[in-house]
C-alpha positions in Angstrom: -38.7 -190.9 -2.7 -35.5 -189.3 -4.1 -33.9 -186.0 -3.9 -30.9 -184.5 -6.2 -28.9 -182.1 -6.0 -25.6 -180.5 -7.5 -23.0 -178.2 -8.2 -22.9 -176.1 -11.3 -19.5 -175.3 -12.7 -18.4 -171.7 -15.1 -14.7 -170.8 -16.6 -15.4 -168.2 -13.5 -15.6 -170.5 -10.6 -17.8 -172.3 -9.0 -21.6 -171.9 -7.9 -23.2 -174.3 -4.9 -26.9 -174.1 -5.2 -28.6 -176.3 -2.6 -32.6 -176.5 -3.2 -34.6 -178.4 -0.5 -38.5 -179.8 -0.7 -40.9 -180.1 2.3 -43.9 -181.8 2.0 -46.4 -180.5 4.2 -50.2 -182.1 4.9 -53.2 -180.0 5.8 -52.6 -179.4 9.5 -49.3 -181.1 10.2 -45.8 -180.6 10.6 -43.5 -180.2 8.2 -42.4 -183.2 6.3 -38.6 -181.8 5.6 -36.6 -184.2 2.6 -33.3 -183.7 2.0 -31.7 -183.7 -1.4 -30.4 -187.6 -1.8 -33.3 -188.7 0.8 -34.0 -191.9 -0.6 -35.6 -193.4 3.2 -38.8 -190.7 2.8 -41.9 -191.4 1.4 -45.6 -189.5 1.9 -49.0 -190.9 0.9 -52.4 -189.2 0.5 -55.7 -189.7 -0.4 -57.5 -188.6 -3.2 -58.5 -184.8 -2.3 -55.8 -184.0 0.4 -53.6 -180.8 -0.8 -50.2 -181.0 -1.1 -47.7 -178.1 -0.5 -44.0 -178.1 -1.8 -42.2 -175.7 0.2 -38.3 -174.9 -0.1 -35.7 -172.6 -0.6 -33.8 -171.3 -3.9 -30.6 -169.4 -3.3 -29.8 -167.3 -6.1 -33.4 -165.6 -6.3 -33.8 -166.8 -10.1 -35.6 -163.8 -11.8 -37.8 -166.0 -13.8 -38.8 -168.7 -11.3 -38.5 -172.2 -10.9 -39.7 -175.0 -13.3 -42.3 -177.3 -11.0 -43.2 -180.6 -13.1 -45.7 -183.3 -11.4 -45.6 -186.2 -13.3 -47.7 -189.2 -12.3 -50.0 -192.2 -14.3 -51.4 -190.4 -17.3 -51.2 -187.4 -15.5 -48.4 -184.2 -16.4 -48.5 -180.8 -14.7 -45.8 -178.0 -15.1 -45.8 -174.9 -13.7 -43.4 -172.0 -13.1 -43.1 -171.3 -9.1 -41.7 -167.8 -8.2 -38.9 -167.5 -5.9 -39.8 -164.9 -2.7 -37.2 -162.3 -1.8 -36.3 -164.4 1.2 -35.3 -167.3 -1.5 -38.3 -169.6 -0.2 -40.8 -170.7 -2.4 -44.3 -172.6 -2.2 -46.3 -174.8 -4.7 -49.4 -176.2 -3.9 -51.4 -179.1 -5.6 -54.8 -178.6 -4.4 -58.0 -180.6 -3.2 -59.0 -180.4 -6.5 -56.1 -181.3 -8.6 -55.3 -184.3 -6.1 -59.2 -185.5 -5.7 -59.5 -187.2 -9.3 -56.0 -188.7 -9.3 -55.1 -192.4 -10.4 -53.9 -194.2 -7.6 -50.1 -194.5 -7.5 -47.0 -192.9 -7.2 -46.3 -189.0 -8.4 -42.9 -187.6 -8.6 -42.3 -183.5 -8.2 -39.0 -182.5 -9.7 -38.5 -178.9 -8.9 -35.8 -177.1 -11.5 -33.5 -174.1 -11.0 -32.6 -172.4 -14.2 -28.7 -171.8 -12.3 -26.3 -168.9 -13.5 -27.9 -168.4 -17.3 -31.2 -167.3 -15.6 -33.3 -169.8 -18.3 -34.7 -173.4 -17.9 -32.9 -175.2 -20.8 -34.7 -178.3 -20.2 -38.2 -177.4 -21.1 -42.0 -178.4 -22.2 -43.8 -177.8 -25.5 -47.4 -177.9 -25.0 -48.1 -177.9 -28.4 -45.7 -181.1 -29.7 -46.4 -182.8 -26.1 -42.3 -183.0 -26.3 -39.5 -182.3 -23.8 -36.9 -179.7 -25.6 -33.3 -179.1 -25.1 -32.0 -175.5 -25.7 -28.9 -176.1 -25.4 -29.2 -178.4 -28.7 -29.0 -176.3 -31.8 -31.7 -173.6 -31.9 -33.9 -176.3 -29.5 -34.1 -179.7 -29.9 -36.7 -182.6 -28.5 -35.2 -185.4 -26.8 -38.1 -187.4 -26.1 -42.1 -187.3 -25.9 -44.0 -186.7 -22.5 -47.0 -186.4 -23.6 -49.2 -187.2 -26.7 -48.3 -190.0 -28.8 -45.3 -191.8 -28.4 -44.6 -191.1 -25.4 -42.5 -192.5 -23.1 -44.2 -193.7 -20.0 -44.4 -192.2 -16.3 -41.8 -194.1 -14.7 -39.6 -193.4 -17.5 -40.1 -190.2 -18.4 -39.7 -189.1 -14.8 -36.1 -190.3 -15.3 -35.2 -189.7 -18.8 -35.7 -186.0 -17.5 -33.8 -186.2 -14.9 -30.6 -187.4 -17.0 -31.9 -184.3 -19.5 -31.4 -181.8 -16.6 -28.1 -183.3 -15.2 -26.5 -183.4 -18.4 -23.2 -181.7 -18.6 -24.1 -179.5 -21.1 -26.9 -177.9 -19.0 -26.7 -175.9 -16.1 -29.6 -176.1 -14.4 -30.0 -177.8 -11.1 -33.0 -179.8 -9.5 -34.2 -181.6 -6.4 -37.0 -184.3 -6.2 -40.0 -185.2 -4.0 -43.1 -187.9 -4.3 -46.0 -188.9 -3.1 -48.2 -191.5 -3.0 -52.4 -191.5 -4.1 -54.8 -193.3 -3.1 -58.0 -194.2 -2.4 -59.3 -192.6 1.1 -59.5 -195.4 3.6 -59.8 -196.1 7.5 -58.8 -199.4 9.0 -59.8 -200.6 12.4 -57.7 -203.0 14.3 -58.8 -205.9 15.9 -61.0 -205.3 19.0 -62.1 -208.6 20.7 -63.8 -209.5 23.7 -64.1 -207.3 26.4 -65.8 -207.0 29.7 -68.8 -204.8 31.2 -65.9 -201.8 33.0 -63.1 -202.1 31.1 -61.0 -199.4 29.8 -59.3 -200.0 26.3 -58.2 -198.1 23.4 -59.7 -198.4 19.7 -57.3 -197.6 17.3 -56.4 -198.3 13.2 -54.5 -196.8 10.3 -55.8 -194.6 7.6 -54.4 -192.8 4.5 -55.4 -189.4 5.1 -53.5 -186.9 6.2 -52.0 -185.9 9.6 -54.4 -183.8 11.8 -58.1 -184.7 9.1 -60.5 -185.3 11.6 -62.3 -188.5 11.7 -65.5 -189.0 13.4 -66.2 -192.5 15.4 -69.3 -194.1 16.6 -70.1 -196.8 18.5 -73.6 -198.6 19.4 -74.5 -201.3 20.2 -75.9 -203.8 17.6 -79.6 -204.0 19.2 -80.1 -200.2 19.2 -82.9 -199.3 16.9 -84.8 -195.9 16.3 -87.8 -195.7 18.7 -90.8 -193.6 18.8 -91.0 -190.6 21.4 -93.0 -192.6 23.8 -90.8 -195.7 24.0 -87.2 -195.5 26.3 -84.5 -195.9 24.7 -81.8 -198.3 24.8 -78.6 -196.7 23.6 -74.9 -197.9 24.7 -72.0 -197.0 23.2 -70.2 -194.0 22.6 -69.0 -191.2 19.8 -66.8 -188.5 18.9 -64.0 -187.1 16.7 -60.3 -187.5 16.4 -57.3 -186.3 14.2 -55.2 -188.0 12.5 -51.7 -188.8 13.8 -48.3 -189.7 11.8 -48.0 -193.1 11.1 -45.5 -195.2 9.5 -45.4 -197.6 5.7 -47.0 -195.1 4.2 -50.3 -195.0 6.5 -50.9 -192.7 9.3 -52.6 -193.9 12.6 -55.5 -192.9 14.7 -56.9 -194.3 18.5 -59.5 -193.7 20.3 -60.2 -193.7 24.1 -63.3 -196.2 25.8 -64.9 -196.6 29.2 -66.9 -199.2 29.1 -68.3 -199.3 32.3 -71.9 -197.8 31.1 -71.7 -200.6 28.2 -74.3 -203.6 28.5 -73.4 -206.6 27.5 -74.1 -207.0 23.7 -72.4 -206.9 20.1 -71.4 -203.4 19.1 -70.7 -201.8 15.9 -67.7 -199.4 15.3 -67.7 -197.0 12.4 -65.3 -195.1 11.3 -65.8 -191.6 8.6 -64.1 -188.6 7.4 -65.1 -185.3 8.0 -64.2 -183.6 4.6 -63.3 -186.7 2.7 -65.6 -189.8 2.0 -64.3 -192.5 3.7 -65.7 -195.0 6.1 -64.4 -198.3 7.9 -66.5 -200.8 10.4 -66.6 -204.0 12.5 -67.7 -205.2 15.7 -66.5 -206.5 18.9 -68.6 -207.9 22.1 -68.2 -206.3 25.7 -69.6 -209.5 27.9 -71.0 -209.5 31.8 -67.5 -209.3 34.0 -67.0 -212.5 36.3 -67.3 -211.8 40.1 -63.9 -211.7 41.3 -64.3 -214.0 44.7 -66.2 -217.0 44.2 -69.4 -217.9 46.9 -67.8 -221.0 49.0 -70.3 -223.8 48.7 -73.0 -224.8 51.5 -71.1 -227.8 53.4 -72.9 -230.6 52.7 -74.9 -232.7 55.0 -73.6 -235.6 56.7 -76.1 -238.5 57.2 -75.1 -240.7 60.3 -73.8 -244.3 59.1 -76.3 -247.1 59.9 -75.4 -250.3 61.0 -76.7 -253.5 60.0 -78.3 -255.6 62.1 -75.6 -257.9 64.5 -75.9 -261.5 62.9 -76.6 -264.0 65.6 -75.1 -267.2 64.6 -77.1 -270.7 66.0 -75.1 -271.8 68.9 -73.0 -274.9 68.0 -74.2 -278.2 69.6 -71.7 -279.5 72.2 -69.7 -282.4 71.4 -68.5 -282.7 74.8 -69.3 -286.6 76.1 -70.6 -287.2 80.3 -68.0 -288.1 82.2 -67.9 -292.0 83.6 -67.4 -290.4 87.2 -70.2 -288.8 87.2 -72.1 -292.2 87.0 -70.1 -293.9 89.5 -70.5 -291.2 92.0 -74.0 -291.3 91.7 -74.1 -295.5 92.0 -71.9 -295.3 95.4 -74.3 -292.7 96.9 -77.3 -294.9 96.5 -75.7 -297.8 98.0 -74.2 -296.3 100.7 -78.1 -294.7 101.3 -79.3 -298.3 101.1 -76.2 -299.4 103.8 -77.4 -297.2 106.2 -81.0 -298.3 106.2 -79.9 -301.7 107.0 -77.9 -300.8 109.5 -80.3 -298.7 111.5 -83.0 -301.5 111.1 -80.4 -303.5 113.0 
């Protein structure tokens, strides 16, 4: 987006005019660009109003010169200035709902010290005139055939109006157009209890309400007599500034009445037609302290049977005393017979 502004000069002295834009969405604050603001930008979607709101020091008697131009789209209009030196011009729902998609500039003209916009439109040749050139000259086509294109009729009236040889002064403002939409971010997995925040991005502008619903995937329609079987949860949000050209929006859940199961998120506007969906899964939580196992049951060991071994046969010879011991007692029995025959 990009804003100009400049001095005028006279034989008399010289005259600062300094004309300022705001861009301001349904329900929001005030968007405020400054003349050489090139780090702005705004974005819409297709029926959002836009309001240009500003002030004009000098209170021009006969107004200032409002051109929209945009793809295959050209609107001028004259603006009057209030007694305060502000000023308003609005594009409404529906001049914005059927526009292309793209980028529309808003150069706002001041006709300066002469009181008379020398750069001006002829709806009847489609050309751009310069009054300062002979009794009116055109210096190129904006609309019709041969015409320049948007981009570059944008800027080849801009160098029309800052020409030296023209007083008048002007400021700039755009916007973007597009198609309504409403993104959801990436849910995941979550558990039976949790607390977590769904949020996304959208193109419609700050503070449009948005409606959310979520249920879960297995709900159906049942007759009066049968229970039902509903988890999940609805309601509405606004819209909240954002950033690259998309605001944001979030949204708030307790899951501790959701049953485990696949749910369905939906996103719609209120006043516009737009919707966005997915799905995530809440799943049953995990018990926090594990159960300790049984111990298990210790069997006593059992022994095998003892081995009883054969008892090794003895190797160990008689002695020879044993013999001769036993021969002397029988002779000395036999001795002692005789003797007591005697």
């Amino acid at each position: 987006m990009t804003g100009y502004s400049r001095t005028a000069k006279y034989a008399g002295g010289i005259l600062f005019v300094m004309l300022c834009a705001v861009f301001i969405l349904p329900s929001s604050a005030a968007i405020t660009l400054t003349p050489g603001d090139t780090g702005s930008s705004s974005a819409i979607a297709n029926g959002d109003p836009v309001d240009i709101r500003g002030v004009a020091t000098g209170h021009p008697q006969n107004g200032l010169q409002v051109w929209v131009i945009g793809y295959n789209y050209v609107k001028i209009d004259i603006v009057q200035v209030n007694a305060d030196n502000t000023y308003s011009y609005e594009l409404k729902s529906s001049d914005t709902q059927n526009l292309a998609s793209g980028q529309y500039l808003v150069i706002i003209q001041h006709p300066m010290m002469n009181g008379q916009h020398d750069i001006v439109y002829d709806p009847g040749t489609g050309g751009v005139i310069n009054r300062q050139l002979g009794e009116g000259m055109v210096i190129f086509q904006l609309t019709g055939p041969g015409s320049l294109q948007r981009p570059d009729a944008g800027s080849a009236l801009m160098q029309a109006i800052n020409n030296q040889n023209i007083d008048d002064s002007f400021t700039t403002v755009s916007f973007f157009v597009s198609r309504p939409t409403a993104r959801i971010n990436p849910i995941g997995e979550h558990f039976v209890g949790d607390k977590f925040t769904i949020a996304g991005s959208t193109n419609l502008a700050v503070g449009d309400t948005l409606m959310i619903e979520i249920y879960s995937s297995s709900f159906k329609p049942t007759q009066k007599v049968q229970g039902s079987e509903f988890s999940g949860s609805t309601g509405t949000l606004k819209v909240m500034p954002g950033a690259d050209g998309y605001n944001r929006w979030s949204f708030d859940i307790d899951a501790s009445t959701f049953r485990p199961d696949e749910y369905t998120v939906k996103v719609s506007g209120i006043t516009l037609e737009v919707t966005g969906s997915t799905t995530f899964t809440i799943v049953e939580k995990l018990p926090t302290t594990l159960k300790t196992p049984a111990p298990a049951t210790t069997l006593p060991a059992v022994s095998p049977p003892p081995t009883t071994l054969p008892a090794p046969a003895s190797t160990t010879q008689k002695s020879p005393l044993s013999l001769l011991g036993i021969t002397c007692a029988i002779a000395l029995v036999a001795c002692a017979r005789t003797i007591t025959k005697k």
